[in-house]
VEXDREN-2710 file (C-alpha; in Angstrom, 1 decimal):
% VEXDREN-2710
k/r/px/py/pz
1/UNK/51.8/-17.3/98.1
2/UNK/55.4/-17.1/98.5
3/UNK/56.9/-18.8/101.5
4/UNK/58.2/-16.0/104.6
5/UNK/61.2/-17.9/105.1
6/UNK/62.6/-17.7/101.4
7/UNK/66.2/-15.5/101.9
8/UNK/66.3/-12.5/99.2
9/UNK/68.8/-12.2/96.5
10/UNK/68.7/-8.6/94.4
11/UNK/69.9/-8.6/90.9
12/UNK/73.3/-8.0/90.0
13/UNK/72.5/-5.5/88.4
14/UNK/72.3/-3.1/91.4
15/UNK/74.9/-5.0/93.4
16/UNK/77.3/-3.6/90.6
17/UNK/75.9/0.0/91.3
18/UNK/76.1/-0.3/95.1
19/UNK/79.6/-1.4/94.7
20/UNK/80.4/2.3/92.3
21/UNK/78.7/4.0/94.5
22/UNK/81.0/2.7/97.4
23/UNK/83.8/3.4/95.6
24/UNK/83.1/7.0/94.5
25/UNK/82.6/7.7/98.4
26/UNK/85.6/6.5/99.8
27/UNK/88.2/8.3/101.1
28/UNK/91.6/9.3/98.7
29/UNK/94.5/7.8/99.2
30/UNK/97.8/10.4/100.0
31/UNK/99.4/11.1/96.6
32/UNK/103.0/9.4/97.0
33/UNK/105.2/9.1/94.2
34/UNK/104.6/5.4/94.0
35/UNK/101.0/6.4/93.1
36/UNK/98.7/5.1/90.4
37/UNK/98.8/6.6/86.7
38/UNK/95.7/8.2/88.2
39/UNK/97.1/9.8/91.2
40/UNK/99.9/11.0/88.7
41/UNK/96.8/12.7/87.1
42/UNK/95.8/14.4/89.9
43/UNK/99.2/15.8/91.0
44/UNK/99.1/17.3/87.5
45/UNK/96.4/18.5/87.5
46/UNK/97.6/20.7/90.6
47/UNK/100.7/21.5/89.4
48/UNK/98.9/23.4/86.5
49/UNK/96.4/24.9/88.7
50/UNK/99.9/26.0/91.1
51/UNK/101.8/27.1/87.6
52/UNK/98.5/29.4/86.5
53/UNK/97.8/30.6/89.6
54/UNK/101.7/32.1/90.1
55/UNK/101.5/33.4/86.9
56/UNK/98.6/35.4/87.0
57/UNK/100.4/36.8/90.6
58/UNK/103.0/37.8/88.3
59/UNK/101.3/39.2/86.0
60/UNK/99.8/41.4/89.0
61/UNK/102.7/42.1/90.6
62/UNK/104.2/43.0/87.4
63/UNK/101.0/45.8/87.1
64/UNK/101.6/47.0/90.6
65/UNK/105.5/47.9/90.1
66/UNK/104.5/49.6/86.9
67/UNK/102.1/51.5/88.8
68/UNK/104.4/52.1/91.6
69/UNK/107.1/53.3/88.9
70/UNK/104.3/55.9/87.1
71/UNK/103.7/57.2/90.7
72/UNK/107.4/57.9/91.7
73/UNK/108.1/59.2/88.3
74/UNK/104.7/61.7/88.8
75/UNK/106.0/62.5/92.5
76/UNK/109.5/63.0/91.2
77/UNK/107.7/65.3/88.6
78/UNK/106.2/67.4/91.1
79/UNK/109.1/67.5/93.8
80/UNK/111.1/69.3/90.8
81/UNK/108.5/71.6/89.9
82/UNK/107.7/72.8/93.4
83/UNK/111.3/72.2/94.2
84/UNK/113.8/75.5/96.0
85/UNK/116.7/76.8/94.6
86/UNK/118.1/79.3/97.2
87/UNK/114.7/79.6/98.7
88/UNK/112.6/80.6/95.7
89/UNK/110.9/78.0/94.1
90/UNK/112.7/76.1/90.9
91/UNK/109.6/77.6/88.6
92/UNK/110.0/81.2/89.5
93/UNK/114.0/80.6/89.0
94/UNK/113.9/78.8/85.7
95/UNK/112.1/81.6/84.4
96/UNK/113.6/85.3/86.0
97/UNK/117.2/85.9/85.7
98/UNK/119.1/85.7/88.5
99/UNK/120.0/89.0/89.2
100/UNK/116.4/90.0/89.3
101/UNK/116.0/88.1/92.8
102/UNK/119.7/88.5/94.2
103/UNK/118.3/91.9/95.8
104/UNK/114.9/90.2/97.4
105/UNK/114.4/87.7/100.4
106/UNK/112.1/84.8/100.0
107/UNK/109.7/84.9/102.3
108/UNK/106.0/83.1/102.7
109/UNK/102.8/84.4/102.7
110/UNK/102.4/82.7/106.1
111/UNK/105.3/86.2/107.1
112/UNK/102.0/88.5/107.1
113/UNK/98.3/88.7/108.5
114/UNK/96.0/89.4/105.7
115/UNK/93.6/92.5/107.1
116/UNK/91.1/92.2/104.3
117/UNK/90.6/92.3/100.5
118/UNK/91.0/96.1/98.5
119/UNK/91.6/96.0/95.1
120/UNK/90.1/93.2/92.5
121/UNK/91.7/92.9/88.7
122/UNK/91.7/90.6/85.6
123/UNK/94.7/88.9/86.8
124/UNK/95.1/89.4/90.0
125/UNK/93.7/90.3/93.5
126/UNK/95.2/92.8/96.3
127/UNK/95.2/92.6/100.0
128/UNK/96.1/94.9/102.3
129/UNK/98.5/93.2/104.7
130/UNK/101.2/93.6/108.3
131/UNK/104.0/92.0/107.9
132/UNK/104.5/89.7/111.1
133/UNK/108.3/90.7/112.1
134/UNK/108.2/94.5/111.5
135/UNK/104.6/95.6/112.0
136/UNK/104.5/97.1/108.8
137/UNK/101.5/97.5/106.5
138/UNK/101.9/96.6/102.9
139/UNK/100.1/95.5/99.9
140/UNK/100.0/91.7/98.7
141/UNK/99.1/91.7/95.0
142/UNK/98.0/88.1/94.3
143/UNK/99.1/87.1/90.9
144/UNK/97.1/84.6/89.0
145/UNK/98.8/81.9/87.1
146/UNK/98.7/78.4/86.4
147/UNK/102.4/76.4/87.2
148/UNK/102.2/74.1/85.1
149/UNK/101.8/76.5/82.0
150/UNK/104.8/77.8/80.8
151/UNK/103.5/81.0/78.8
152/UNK/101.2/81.9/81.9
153/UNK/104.4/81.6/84.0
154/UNK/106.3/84.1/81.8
155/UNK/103.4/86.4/81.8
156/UNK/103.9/86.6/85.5
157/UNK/107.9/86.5/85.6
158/UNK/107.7/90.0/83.1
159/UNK/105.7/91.9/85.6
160/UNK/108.9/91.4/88.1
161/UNK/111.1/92.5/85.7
162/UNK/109.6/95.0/85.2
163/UNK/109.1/96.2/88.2
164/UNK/112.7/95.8/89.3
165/UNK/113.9/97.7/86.8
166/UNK/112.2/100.9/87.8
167/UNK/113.2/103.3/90.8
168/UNK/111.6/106.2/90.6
169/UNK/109.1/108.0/93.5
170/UNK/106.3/108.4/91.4
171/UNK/106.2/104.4/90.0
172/UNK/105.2/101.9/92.6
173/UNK/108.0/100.1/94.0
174/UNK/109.1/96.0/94.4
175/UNK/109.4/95.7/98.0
176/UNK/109.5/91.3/97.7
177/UNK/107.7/88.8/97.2
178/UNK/106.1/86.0/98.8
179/UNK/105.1/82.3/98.1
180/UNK/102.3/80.2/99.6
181/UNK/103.1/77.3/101.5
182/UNK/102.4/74.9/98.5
183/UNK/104.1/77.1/96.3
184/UNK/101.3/77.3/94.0
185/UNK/100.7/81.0/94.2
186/UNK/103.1/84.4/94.4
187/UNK/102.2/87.0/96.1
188/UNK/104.3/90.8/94.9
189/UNK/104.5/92.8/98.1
190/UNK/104.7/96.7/97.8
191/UNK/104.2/100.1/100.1
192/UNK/100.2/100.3/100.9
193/UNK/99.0/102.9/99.4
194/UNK/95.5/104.6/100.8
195/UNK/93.8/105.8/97.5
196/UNK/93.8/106.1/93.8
197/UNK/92.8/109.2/91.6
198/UNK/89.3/107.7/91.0
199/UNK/88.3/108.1/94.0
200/UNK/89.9/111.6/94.0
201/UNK/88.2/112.8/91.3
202/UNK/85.2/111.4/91.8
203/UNK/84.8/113.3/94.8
204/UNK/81.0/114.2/95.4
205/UNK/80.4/118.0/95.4
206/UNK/84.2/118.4/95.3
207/UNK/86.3/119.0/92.3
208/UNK/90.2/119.6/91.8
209/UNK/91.9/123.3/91.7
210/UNK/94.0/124.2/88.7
211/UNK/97.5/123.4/91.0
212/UNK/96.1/120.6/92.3
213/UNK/95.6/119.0/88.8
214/UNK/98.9/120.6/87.9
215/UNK/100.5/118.6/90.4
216/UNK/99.1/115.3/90.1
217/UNK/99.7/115.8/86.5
218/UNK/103.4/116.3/86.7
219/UNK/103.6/113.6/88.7
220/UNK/102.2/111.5/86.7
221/UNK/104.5/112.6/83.8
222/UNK/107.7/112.5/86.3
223/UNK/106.3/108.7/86.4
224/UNK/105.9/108.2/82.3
225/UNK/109.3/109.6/81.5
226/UNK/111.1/107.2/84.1
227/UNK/109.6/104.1/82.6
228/UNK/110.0/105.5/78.8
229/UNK/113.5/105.8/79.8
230/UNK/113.7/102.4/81.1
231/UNK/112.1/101.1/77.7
232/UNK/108.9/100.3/79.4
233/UNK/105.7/100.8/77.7
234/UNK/102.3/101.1/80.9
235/UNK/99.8/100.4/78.0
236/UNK/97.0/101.1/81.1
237/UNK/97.3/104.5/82.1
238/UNK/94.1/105.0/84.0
239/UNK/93.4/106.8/87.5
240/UNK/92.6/103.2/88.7
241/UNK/95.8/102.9/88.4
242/UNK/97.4/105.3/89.6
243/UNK/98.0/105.1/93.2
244/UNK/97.6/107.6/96.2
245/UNK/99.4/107.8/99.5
246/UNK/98.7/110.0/102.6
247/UNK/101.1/112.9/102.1
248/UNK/100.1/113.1/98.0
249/UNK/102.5/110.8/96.1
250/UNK/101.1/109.8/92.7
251/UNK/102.5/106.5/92.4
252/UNK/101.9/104.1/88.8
253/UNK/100.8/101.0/89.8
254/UNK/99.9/97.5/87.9
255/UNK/102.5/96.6/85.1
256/UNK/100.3/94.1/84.7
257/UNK/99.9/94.8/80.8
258/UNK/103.2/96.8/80.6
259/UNK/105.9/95.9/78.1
260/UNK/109.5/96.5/78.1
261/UNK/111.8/96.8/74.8
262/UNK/114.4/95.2/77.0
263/UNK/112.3/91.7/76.9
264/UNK/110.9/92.1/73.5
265/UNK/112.5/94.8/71.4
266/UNK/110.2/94.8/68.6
267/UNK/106.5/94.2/67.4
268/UNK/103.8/93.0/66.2
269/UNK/102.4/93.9/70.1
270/UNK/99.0/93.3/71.0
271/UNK/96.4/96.2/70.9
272/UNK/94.0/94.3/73.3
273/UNK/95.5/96.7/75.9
274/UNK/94.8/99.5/77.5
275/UNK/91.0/100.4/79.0
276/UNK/88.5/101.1/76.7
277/UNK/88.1/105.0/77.6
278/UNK/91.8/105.4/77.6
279/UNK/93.0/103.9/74.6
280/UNK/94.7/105.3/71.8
281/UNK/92.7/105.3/68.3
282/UNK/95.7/103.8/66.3
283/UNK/94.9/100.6/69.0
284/UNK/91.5/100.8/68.1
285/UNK/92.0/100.6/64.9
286/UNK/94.1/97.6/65.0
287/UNK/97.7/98.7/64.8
288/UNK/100.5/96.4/66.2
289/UNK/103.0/98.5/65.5
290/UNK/103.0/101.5/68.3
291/UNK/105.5/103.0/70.9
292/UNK/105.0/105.6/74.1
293/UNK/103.2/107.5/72.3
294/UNK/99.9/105.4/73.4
295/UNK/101.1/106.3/77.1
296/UNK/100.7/109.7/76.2
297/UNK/96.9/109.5/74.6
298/UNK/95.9/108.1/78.3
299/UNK/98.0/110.7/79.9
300/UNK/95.9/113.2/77.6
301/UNK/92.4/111.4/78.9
302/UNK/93.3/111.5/82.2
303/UNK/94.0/115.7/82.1
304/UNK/90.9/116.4/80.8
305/UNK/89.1/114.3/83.5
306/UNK/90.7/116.1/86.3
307/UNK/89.5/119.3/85.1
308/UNK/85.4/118.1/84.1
309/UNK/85.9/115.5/87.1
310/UNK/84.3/112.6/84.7
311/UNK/85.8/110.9/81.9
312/UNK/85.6/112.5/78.7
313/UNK/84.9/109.8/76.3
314/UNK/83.2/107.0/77.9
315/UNK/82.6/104.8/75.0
316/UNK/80.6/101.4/75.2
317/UNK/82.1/99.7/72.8
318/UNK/84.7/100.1/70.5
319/UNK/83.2/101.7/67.8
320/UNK/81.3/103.9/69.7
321/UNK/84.7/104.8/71.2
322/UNK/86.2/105.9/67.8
323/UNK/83.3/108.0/66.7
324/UNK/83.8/110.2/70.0
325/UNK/87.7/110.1/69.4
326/UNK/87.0/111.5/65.7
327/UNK/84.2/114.2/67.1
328/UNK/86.6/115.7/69.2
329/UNK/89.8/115.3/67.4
330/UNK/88.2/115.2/63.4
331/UNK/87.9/112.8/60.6
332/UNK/91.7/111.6/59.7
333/UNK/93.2/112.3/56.2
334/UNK/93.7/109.8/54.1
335/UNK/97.4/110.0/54.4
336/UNK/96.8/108.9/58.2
337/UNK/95.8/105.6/57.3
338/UNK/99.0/104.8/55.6
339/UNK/101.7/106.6/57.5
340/UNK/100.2/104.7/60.8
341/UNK/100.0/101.0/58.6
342/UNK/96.5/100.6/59.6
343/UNK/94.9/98.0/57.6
344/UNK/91.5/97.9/58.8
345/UNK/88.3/98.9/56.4
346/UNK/86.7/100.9/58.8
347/UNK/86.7/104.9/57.8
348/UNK/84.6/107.4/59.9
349/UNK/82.0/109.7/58.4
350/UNK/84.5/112.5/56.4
351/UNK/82.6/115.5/57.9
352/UNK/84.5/114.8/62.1
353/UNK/86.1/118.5/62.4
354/UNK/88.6/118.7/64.7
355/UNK/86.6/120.4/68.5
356/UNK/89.2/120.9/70.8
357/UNK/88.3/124.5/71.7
358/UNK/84.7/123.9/71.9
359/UNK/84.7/121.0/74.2
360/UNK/87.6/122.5/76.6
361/UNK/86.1/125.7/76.9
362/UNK/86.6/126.3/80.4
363/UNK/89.7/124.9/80.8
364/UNK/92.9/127.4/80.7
365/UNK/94.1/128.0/77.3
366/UNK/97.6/126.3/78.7
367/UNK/95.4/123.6/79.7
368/UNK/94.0/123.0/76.0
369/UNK/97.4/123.7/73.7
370/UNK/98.6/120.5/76.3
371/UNK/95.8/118.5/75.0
372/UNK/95.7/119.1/71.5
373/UNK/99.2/117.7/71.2
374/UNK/98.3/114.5/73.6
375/UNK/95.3/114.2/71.7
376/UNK/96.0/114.4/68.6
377/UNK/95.7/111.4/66.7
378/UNK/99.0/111.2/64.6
379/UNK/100.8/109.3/67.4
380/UNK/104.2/111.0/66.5
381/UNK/102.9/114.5/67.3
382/UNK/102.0/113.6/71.0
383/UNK/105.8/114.5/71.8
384/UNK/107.2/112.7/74.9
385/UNK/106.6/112.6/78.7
386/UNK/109.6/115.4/78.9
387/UNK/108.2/117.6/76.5
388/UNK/104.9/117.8/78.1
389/UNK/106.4/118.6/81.2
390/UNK/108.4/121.7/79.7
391/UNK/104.8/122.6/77.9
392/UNK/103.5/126.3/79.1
393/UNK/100.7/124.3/81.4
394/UNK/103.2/123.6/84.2
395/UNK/105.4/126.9/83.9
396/UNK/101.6/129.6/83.7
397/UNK/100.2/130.8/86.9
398/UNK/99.1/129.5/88.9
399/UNK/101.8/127.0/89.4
400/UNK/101.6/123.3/90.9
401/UNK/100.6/122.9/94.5
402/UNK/102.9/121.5/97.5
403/UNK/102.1/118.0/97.8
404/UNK/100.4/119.1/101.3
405/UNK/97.6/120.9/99.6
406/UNK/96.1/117.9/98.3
407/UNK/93.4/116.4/99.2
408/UNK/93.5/113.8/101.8
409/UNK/91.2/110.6/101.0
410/UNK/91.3/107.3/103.4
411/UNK/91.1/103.9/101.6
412/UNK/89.2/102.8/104.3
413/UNK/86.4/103.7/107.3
414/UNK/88.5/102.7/109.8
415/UNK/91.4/104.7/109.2
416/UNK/88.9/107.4/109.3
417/UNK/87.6/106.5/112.5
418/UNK/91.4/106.2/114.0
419/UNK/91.9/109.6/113.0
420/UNK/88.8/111.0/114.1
421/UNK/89.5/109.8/117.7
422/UNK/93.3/111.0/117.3
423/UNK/91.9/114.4/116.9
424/UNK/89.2/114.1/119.8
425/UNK/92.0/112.9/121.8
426/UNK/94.4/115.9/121.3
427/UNK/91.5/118.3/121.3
428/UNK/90.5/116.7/125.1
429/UNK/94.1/116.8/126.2
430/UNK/94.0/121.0/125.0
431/UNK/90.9/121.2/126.9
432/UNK/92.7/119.5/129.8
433/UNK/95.3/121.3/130.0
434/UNK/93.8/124.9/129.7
435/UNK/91.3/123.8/132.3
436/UNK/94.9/123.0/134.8
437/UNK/96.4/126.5/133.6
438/UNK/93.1/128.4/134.4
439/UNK/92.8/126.4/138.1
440/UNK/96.1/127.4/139.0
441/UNK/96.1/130.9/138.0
442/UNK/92.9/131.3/140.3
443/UNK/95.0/129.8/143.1
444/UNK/97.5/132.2/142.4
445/UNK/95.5/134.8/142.1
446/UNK/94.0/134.2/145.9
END
């Protein structure tokens, strides 16, 4: 047995591992410049960590002011594209010419309270509108168009040219035009008109006299021979378009699709224009090489479906549309195909005679010799807007109507419902006063 007493001595072993482990523990001494080679190490050490670490800040800081710059240079971007020049914005003056806006006032859309949506096209959508300052109802045509594309920007900009180079009472008139508050839509702001010749025609029960057609008629060709004179081709004469107000005036409205020799003096044009029912065959068959003339073939249409008060050639497509324009006019010669330059393959069945008389029947005979020469399909036999007005049609009895015998149609129900209790109102106030008149002749009389 070992003895209690005996002191213990470990190996030395572990005394060398207690004494590392001591070591390791204890606290660091302040790194001086008077350091140890392995102080020196440490301070290195940091330095490098320091040196990375401000590098990679620059590196970020670098990034963010290239960001920053892309920003300022997209804001600057924008500022100049949504930027005024004399109150219209830089877009709309980069692309009309001056002179075009030196006669308007820019004004916002904010300038008038929108009373509700009436018309809906391709490109654009109408509201019927009162102008804040003067009380005055108008029309906003809202014109759809992308900023930042320059062709759909020029699309636009022709329309106003257009339309300020007309002034005639039987075309719609420029009366401004208006920019949202962002600037990213333009509003074209004319008269308001109350109804089209759609809705005329398509009266139920009702159709139009002889010198009621006569009149819209030579309105409508007052209208064609203005903008022919102007160099401005419609190229959508329809009775859509063709715009009604309350004492008669036939206005033409939407220019929309219009094109004027003034902005592009020759072809190829496009032939994806005018409606379907209303289009000229040399369109139909592809031809990009056309004048008035196609003005005239819708004029022509539009005649003949004031007098059956339907359209006379409602086609589905256009094939369908040809084969109705060759039944009533007959098969083309083949000298047609090259003194119009059509190109196309398609020919109609030979055996199309011509069928004017058959399906115009009840029509006046002045009526008829009018619509063989609109409708005729050699486009340089249609005439001209002031030959058709000196045609026997508008000089036969009966003659044109005063613009007061025309029918009267409201655009709307309530304008119907004002005038309605106008009339009860003046009919009470006759009632009133012929019940006073009567009372006092009874005194009188006792």
């Amino acid at each position: 047995m070992g003895c209690v007493n005996t002191k213990y001595t470990p190996p030395r072993r572990n005394a060398e591992r207690l004494k590392r482990n001591k070591e390791q523990h204890a606290p660091k001494p302040i790194i001086t410049t008077h350091s140890s080679n392995k102080h020196v190490d440490v301070l290195e050490d940091k330095e490098i960590r320091d040196n990375t670490s401000s590098k990679v800040e620059a590196v970020a800081t670098n990034d963010d002011k290239s960001h920053e710059l892309a920003n300022a240079s997209e804001e600057k971007n924008n500022t100049a594209r949504y930027e005024f020049v004399e109150g219209w914005p830089k877009w709309l003056v980069d692309n009309i010419p001056p002179n075009v806006l030196a006669s308007l006032v820019p004004k916002s859309v904010d300038s008038y309270d929108k009373l509700g949506k009436v018309g809906r096209g391709t490109y654009s959508n109408v509201y019927k509108a009162r102008d804040k300052d003067t009380g005055k109802i108008v029309a906003l045509k809202k014109v759809r168009f992308d900023t930042s594309d320059p062709e759909s920007i020029k699309f636009m900009a022709r329309e106003i040219m257009i339309l300020q180079a007309l002034d005639h009472p039987n075309v719609m008139k420029l009366e401004g035009l208006a920019t949202s508050r962002m600037q990213y839509s333009l509003y074209i702001v004319f008269d308001y008109m109350h109804s089209d010749l759609t809705r005329i025609i398509s009266r139920p029960g009702e159709k139009l006299t002889e010198p009621q057609i006569k009149c819209y008629m030579k309105q409508l060709l007052l209208g064609l021979q203005h903008c022919h004179k102007r160099g401005v081709m419609h190229r959508d004469i329809k009775p859509s378009n063709l715009l009604v107000d309350k004492k008669g005036v036939l206005k033409i409205a939407d220019f929309g699709l219009a094109n004027s020799f003034a902005i592009k003096p020759e072809g190829p044009f496009t032939n994806r224009v005018v409606t379907l029912w209303y289009r000229a065959p040399e369109l139909l068959l592809g031809s990009t090489d056309y004048g008035y003339e196609i003005d005239l073939w819708s004029a022509g249409c539009l005649l003949a479906e004031m007098f059956l008060g339907r359209p006379i050639m409602p086609g589905r497509t256009e094939v369908e549309q040809l084969h109705m324009i060759f039944k009533l006019c007959g098969s083309p010669s083949a000298d047609y195909w090259i003194k119009m330059k059509l190109m196309t393959s398609f020919r109609p069945p030979p055996h199309y005679k011509a069928n004017y008389e058959e399906n115009f029947k009840d029509f006046p005979s002045s009526a008829c010799a009018l619509l063989a020469t609109l409708l005729d399909l050699d486009s340089y036999s249609r005439g001209t807007a002031a030959s058709a007005l000196e045609s026997e049609f508008f000089t036969s009895s009966p003659l044109a109507c005063d613009l007061s015998a025309l029918p009267v149609i409201y655009k709307d129900d309530g304008e119907r419902s004002q005038t309605k209790r106008r009339k009860r109102y003046a009919i009470s106030l006759e009632l009133r006063s012929f019940v006073f008149h009567t009372s006092v002749n009874q005194i009188m009389c006792y």
